[in-house]
N, C-alpha and C positions, 0 to 999 in steps of 0.2 A: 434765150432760156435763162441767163444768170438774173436778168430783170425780173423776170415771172418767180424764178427760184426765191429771189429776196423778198418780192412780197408775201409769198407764202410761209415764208419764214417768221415772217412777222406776227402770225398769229402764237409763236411758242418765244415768246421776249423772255419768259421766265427758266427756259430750256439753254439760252446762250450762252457762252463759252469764250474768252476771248482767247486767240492764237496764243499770244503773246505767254500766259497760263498754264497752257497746253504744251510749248515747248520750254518751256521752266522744269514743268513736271514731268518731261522727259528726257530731259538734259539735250535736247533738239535732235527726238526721235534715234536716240542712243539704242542702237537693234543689239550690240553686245548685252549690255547690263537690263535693257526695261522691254525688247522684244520679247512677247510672252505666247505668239501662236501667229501660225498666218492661214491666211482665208481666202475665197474667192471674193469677197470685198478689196483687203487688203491685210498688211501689216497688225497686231493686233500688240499694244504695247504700255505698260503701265507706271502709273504714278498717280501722285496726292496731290487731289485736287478738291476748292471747295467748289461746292455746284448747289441744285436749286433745294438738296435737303441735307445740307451738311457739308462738312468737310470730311474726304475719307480717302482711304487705297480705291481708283476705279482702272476699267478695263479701255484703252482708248485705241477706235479702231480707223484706221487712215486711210481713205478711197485710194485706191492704184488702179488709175485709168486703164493701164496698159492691159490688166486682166478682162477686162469687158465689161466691168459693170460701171453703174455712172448716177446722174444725178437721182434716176428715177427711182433706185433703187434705194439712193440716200434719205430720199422723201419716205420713200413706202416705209423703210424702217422708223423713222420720226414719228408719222401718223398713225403707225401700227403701235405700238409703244406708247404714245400717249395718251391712247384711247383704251389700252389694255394695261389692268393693274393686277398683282397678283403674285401672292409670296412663291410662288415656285412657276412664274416666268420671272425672265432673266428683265432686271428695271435701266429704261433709257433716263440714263440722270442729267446729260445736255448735250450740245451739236457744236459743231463750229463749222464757218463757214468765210472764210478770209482768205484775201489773196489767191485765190485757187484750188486751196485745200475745199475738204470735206472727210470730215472727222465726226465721229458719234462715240459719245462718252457713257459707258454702261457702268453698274454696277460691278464691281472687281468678285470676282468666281475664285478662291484664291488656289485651289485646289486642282483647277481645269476642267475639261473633260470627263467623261463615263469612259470614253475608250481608251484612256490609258491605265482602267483600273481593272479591267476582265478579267485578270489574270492573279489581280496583286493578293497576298493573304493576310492583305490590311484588314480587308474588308471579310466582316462576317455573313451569314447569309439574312441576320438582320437588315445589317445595315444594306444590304445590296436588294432585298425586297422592300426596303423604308425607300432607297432610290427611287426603285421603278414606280412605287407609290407615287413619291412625291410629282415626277415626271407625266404620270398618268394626270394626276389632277390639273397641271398646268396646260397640259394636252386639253382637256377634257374642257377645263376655263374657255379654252379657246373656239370649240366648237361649239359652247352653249353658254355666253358670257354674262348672260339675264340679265347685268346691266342694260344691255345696249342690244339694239336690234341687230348687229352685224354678226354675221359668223365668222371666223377664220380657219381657211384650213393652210396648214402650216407649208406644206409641198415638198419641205426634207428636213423631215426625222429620222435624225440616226444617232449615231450614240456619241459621236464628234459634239453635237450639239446639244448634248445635255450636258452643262456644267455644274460644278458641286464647289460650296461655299464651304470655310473652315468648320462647319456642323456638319461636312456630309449632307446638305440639303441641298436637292435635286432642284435644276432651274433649265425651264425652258429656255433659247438660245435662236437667235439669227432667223430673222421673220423677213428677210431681205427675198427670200421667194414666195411672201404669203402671198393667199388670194382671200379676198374679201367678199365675202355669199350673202345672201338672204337667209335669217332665221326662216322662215318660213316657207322651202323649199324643203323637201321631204328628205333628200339626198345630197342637199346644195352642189351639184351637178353643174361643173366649171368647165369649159372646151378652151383649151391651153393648149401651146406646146412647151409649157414650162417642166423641164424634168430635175428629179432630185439627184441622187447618187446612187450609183449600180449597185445592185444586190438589197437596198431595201425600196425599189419601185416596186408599187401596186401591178402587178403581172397584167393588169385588164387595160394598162394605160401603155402600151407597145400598141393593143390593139386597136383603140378609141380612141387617141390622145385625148382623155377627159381626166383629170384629178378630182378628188371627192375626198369630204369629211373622212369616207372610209378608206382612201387611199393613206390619209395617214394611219388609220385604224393597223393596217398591212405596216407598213413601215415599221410601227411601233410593237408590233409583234416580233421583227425581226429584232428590235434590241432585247426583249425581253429574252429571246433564245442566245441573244449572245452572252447576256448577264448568265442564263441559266449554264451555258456551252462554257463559260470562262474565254470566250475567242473573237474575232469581227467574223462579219459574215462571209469576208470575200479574204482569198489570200492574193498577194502581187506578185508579180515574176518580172522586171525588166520595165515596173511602170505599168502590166498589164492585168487584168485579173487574171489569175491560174485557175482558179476554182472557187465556186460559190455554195456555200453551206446549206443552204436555207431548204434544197430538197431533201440533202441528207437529213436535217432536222423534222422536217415534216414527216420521214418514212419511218424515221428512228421509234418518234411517236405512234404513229396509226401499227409497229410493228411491237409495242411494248418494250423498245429496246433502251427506256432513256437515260439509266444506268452506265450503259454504254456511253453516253456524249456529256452528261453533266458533271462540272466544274468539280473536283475535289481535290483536295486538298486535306494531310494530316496535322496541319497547323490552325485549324479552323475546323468548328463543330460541324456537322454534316446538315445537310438540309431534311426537314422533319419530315415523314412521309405524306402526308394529308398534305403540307404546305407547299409539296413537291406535287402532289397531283392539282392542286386548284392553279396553280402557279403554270403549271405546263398547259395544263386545258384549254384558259383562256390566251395564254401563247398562241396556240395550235387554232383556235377560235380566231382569231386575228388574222391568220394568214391564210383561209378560204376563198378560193379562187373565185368564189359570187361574192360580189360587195353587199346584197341585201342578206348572208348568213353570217357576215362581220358583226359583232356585239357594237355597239354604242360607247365609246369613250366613258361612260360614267357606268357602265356595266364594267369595265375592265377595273375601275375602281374600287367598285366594290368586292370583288374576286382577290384582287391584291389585299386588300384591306383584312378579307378572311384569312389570305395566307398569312402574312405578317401575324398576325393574332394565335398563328399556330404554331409558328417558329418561335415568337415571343414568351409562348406559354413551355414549348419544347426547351426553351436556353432557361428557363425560370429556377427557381430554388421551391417555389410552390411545387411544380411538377414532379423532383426529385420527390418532397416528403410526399406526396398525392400516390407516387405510388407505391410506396410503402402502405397504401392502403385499398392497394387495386381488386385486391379480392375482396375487399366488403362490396365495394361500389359494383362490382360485376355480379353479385347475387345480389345486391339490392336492385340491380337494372330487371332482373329475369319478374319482377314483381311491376314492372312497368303498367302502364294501360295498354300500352301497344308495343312490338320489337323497336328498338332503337338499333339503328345503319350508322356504323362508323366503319371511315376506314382504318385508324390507328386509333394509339392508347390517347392522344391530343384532342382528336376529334371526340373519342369519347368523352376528355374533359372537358371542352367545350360545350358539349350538350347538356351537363349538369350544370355549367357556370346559368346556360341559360334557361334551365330547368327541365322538370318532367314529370309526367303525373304517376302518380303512388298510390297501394292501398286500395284498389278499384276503382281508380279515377279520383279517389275525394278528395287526397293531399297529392298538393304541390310542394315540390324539393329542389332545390337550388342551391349551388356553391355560391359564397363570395371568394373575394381575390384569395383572402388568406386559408383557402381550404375550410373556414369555418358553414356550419350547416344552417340552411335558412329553410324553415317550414308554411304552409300555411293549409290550414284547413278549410274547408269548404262550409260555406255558410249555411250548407242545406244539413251536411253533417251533423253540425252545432246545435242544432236546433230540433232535430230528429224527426219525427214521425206525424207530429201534433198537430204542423203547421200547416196551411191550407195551400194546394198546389197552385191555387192561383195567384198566390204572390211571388211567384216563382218566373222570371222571366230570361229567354236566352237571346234577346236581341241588343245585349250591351258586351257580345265579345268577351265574355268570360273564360276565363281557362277551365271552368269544371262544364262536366255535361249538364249539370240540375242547372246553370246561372247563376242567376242574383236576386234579392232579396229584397221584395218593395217595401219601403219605412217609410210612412209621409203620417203616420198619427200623432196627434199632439197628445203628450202623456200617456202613450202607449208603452205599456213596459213587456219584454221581451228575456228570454232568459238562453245563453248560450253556453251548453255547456262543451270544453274546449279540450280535445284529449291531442297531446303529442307525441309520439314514434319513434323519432329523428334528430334531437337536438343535440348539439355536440357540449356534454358536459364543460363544466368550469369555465361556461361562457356567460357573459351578460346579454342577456337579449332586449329589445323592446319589445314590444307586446301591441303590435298596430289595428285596426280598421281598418279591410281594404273597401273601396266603396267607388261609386262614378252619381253625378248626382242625376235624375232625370231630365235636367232644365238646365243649359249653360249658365255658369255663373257671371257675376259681370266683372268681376277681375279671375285672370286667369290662373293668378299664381296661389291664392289662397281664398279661403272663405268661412264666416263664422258659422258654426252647429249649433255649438250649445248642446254638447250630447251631455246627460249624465250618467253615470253608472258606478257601481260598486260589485266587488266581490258577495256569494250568496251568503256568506260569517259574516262581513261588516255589516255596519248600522247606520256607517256615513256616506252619505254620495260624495265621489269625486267630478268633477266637471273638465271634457275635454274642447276647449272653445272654439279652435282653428283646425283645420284642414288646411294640407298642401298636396299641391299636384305633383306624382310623381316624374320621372323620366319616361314611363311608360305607359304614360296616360290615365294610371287611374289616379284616384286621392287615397290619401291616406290621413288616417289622424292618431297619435300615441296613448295607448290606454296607462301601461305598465313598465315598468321596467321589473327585470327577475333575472337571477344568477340560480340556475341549476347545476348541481352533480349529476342529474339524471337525463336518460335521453327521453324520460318519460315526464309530464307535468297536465295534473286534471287541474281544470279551472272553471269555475260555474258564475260567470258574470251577468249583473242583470241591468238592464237597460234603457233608460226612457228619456226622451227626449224634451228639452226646455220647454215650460212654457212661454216663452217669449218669443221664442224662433224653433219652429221645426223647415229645413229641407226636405226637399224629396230628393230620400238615397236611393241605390242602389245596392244594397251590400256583395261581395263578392264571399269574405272571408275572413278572418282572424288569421296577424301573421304573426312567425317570433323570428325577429331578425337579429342577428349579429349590433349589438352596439359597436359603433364605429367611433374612435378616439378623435376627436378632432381638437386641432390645436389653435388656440383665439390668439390671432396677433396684435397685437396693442396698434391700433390705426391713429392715435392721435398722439406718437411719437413725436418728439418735436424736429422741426424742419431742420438741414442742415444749415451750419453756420455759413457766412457768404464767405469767408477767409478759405473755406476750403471747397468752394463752390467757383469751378475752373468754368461753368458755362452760364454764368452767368449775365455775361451780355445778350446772350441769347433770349433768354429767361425777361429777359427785362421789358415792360408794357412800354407801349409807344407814348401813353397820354402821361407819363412818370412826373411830368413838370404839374400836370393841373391835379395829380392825385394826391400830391404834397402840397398844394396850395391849398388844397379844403379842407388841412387838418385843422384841427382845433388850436393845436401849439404851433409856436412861430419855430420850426425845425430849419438847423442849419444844415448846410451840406455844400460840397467845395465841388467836387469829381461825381460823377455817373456812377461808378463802386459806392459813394459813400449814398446816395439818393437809392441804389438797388439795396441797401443792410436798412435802411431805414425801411421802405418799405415791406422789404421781404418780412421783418419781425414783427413789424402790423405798426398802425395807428389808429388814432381816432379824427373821424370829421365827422360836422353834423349833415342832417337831412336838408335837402335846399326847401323841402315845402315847411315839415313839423320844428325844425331845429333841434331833432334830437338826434340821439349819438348811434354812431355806425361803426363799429368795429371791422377795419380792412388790411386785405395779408393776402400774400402770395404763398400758394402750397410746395414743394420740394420739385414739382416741374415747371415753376411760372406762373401756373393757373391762378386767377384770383380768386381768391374766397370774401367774403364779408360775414357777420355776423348784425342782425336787426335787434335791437334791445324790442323786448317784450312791449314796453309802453309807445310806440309808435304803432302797434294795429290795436290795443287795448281801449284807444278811444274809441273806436268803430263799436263796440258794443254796450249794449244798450242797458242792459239791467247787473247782470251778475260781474262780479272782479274789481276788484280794490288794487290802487297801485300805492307800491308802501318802500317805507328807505331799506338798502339793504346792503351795510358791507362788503359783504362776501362777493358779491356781483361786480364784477369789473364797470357794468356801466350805473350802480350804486343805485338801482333803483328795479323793483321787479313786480310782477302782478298774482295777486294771490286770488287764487280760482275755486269755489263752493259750489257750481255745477254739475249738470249732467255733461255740459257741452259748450262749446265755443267756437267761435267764428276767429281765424287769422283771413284778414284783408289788408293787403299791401303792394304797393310798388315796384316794379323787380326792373333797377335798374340798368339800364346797357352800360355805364359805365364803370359797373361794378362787376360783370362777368365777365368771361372768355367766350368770344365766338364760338361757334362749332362744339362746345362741348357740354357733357351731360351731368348736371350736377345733384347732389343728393341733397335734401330739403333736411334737416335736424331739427327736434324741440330739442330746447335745454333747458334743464326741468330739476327741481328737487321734492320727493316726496316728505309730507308730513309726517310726525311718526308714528302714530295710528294708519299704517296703508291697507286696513281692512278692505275698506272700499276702491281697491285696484287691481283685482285678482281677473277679473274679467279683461279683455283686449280693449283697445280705442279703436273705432273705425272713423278711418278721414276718407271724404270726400271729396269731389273737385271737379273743374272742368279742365279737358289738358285738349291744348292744337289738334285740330284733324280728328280726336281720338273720342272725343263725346263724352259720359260720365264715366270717372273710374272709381272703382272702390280700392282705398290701402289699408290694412291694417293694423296697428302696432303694439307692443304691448309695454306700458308703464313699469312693470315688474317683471321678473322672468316667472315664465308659467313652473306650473306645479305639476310634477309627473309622481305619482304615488306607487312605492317602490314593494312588490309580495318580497317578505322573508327576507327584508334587509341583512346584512352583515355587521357585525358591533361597530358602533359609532356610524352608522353610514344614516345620513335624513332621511327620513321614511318621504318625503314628498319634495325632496332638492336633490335627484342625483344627479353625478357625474359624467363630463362628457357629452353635455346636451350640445346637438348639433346648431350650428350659427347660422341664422339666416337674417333677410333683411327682417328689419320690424324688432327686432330683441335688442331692450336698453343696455347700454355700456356705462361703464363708469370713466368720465375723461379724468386730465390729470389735472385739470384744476377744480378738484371737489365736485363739480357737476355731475347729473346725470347727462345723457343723450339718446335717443331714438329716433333714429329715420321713418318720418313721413309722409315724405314725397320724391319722385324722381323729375325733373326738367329739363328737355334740355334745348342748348341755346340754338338761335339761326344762325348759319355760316357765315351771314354778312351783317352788316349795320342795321339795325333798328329799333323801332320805337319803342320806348319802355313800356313794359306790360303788365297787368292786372292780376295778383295770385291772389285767388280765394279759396281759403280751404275750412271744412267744416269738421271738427273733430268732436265725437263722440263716446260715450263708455258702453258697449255693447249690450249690459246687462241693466242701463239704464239708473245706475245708481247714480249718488253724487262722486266729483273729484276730490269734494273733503279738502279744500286748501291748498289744492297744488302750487308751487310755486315756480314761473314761470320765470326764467331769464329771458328767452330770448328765441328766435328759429335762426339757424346757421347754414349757411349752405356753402358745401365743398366739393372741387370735384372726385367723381369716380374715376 
């Protein structure tokens, strides 16, 4: 067996451990001071050790023959563990296997167990529904792991083997009696006589000796009742069980009694009522003497994920001021389209956060986080009586009964007029388009319109270029921004769509939502200095000696520190084909970056762009652009990036000062791996949002607060502009350099008027 053992061993050489390591960092299995739990494996004992991702505190667990268990069960754990990844299981970080031993090195839990906390009033009913969450999903990982075709069902869940890390983050634990299934069995239906520990076995497996996905489903019912109960399930007497909980708990339930059994405590807030019934149901749902009336491990996820959500809102400082306002919102409810069912004052505010219809179905109402009121009117509303029913369509899932709204005419003008109800004074709102288009677009994340419109006073069109997809599927694109006193706001906008490009929309509705403050972090902060950069050998490229032999300058360097500050702060080498200059640097994790000066893809094009000298440009030379549009073709070399990761593509760019002609987006083009054509968008200038009844001094067409997404220029801090234009990312292993060609354009088809180009940069995300 040791023979067969070692070659199987051999397949995890990045997983080893040596002895010698292992009793250093346990001062040779010192059970006073680093004994930290014992198991039917064995001894379980800790110390700092460096292993296959780090150096850190880990959990080191030491077979003891004497208990019964032995190699097979040292394997199962290895290969369950290395095949299963996943922030809330517990990580096999390496094995040892010397001399006699058999040792498995996990991730250190620093905290322990769930079962020595049932009780404690450490924990609040947050934190101890964040537990069972977190323990759910790793559960759930297990039985449907979409990586991989294998199932796992665990065979002893109980609350011994959920461990929790210095966050209180729940970790699955001890896979030493997994069984390994077919995804594709209906029940994955295993015939064992493997048992777990009394009082949370599947009650049907005394009868069938069979375990099943859902036998853990049972188990993990029984910890959620002990979370709920404050207790374990079973009491001892003598080493014997005395008494087992788990029917009192079921009767407690089915008799309304659960008052009676749940954990309280006057040092800790109480458990919310709503978050106490979701919370018990699927408890109670779990421990169903048929396996096929058992929920599905990612049904108990989502159940938890609502409780949480109501105790979160229950502990809030929103809630406290929310009801201070409970009686408007409960005579604004009785105006519903239909009764709204709550069981408490939470669930009721959950029902607003996620809306409701108003008014006879035509406005939609919804809370955000901060109690502020979000409107939107019904596009059939807006538009009244006039309009023909057959552009009226309800097969795009609309919230209103009338649907949505067919737009496909070029220079069709339309006029909405927009009444509001509901809006929470002294707030800024945007003023959106809700919309779904009738034809997938071909990128998913945004896409140009070209809508124009104005107010029915004005005499100027504004033009709104881009669309983004919401969270919830539909698009949206921002007409307005407006700060009201009032809860009331008429607006009569009129509408027509570019000649250049019209979609076929959908319109749903006119929204005014809460402007949201968002704060721009300066991303091109400069990297920390190496002097104070403690992990820097880590950090440091393998190929460091040829990276510094292709600089331009003859750089000295003595030690490995002084070759890492050299190149951490950047150099210059040329191109091995053009011999022009390449800008190369390590980012604050190691990552490589480079920067391409402009005039190495500038040759590739055929008519338009001048390359001219230029100071200010670190590589002293840049290309000035009179186009609609341009072609980047170039190189993308392996030994300029990082393996495995995903890097973002930058122009860097300064606008002329006449930037009339840059008001519209750029759309780049491409072909990217596997993925066929994509479209990206970006904008040269930040867009222009035209502001009803500004306030003194505020830009009628630049307000504040405009939300950050990819595509919107920055300003770095060496004078440049920047804009991300593309995403790439690299292959995990070695290979050939490869071809980027990207074609970028001005949406509205004007000229770039002289852009001036440095360079595309690429850094990682």
């Amino acid at each position: 067996m040791d023979a067969k053992l070692q070659i199987f061993l051999q397949k995890f050489p990045h997983l080893k451990i040596q002895l010698e390591d292992i009793t250093s960092a346990t001062n040779n299995f010192d059970y006073q001071n680093h004994c930290i739990g014992r198991g039917g494996f064995g001894n379980v004992y800790k110390g700092e050790l460096s292993h296959s991702e780090g150096r850190s505190m880990v959990a080191i667990k030491r077979l003891d023959r004497t208990r019964g268990q032995g190699a097979p069960e040292f394997l199962k754990e290895i290969t369950m563990l290395s095949d299963y990844k996943h922030e809330n299981v517990i990580s096999l970080l390496g094995f040892c296997c010397e001399r006699g031993e058999m040792i498995l090195v996990y991730e250190h839990a620093s905290r322990g167990s769930l079962d020595r906390y049932l009780r404690s009033t450490h924990l609040t009913w947050r934190q101890r529904l964040k537990i069972c969450l977190d323990a759910a999903k790793g559960l759930s990982y297990l039985h449907d792991p979409r990586e991989t075709h294998r199932r796992l069902i665990h065979c002893d869940i109980k609350s011994a083997n959920i461990l929790l890390d210095d966050q209180w983050k729940a970790k699955v634990s001890d896979l030493g009696l997994s069984i390994i299934g077919s995804a594709n069995e209906e029940h994955s239906v295993i015939v064992t006589l493997a048992a777990g520990t009394h009082g949370y076995c599947d009650p049907e497996y005394a009868m069938t000796h069979t375990l099943t996905k859902e036998s853990d489903v049972y188990s993990f019912g029984v910890v959620l009742f002990e979370v709920l109960c404050g207790t374990l399930c079973c009491t001892y007497s003598n080493g014997r069980v005395e008494q087992n909980l788990v029917r009192t708990w079921i009767e407690s339930y089915e008799e309304k009694k659960l008052n009676d059994i749940v954990f309280k405590d006057p040092n800790i807030q109480p458990l919310e009522q709503s978050a106490l019934e979701i919370f018990s149901d699927i408890a109670y749902q779990c421990l169903k003497e048929s396996r096929e009336d058992r929920p599905k491990m990612a049904e108990v996820v989502a159940e938890l994920e609502s409780a949480l959500e109501s105790q979160e809102l229950f502990e809030s400082q929103e809630f406290s001021e929310w009801k201070g306002k409970l009686f408007f919102y409960e005579e604004l409810s009785k105006t519903t389209e239909s009764p709204l069912n709550y069981r408490s004052e939470v669930e009721f505010m959950k029902l607003l956060y996620k809306g409701v219809l108003l008014n006879g179905g035509k406005t939609w109402f919804s809370l955000n986080k901060k109690g502020e009121h979000c409107e939107m009117i019904s596009i059939a509303e807006c538009l009244g009586s006039e309009v023909l029913s057959s552009r009226f369509s309800s097969k795009y899932n609309s919230r209103f009964a009338a649907g949505t709204y067919e737009y496909f005419f070029k220079n069709e003008v339309w006029k909405a007029d927009v009444k509001t109800q509901f809006l929470s004074p002294g707030i800024t709102y945007t003023v959106n388009l809700v919309f779904t288009f009738r034809h997938p677009v071909i990128d998913g994340r945004c896409s140009y319109i070209g809508l124009n419109y104005r107010l029915k006073e004005e005499t100027e069109n504004s033009i709104s270029h881009l669309a983004y997809v919401r969270n919830d599927g539909w698009w949206t694109c921002e007409l307005y921004q407006l700060t009201t006193d009032h809860t009331t706001v008429d607006l009569q906008i009129l509408f027509h769509s570019s000649s250049f490009f019209s979609p076929l929309m959908e319109i749903e509705g006119i929204e005014f939502r809460p402007l949201e403050n968002v704060e721009h972090k300066d991303e091109n902060q400069p990297i920390s200095d190496v002097d104070s950069d403690t992990n820097w050998e880590e950090k440091m490229p393998t190929d460091y000696e040829g990276l510094i032999k292709r600089s331009e300058n003859s750089l000295q360097w003595t030690t490995k520190e002084e070759a890492y500050s050299i190149i951490h702060k950047g150099l210059f080498f040329s191109d091995d084909e053009k011999k022009r200059r390449i800008w190369f640097s390590l980012d604050k994790n190691g990552k490589k970056c480079h920067m391409l000066s402009a005039v190495l893809w500038w040759s590739y094009q055929a008519t338009s762009g001048k390359r001219m000298f230029c100071p200010e440009s670190r590589f002293e030379e840049v290309v000035h652009w009179d186009s609609d549009s341009f072609l980047i073709t170039t190189k993308l070399q392996s030994r300029l990036v990082s393996t495995g990761t995903t890097y973002a593509i930058y122009l860097v760019y300064k606008l002329p000062n006449d930037q009339s002609g840059f008001e519209a987006p750029m759309e780049v083009s491409g072909i990217k791996r596997k993925s066929g054509n994509i479209i990206w968008y970006s904008h040269l200038t930040c867009p222009q949002t035209p502001v009803i009844r500004p306030k003194a001094g505020q830009n009628t067409h630049n307000p504040l607060n405009k939300p950050k997404f990819k595509g919107l220029p920055q300003q770095r801090n060496d004078g440049w502009m920047e804009v991300q234009i593309w995403e790439w990312g690299t292959p995990t292993t070695t290979y050939k350099d490869l071809m980027l060609r990207l074609w970028l354009r001005l949406c509205d088809r004007t000229k770039f008027g002289e852009l001036i180009i440095e360079g595309i940069e690429f850094r990682p995300i």
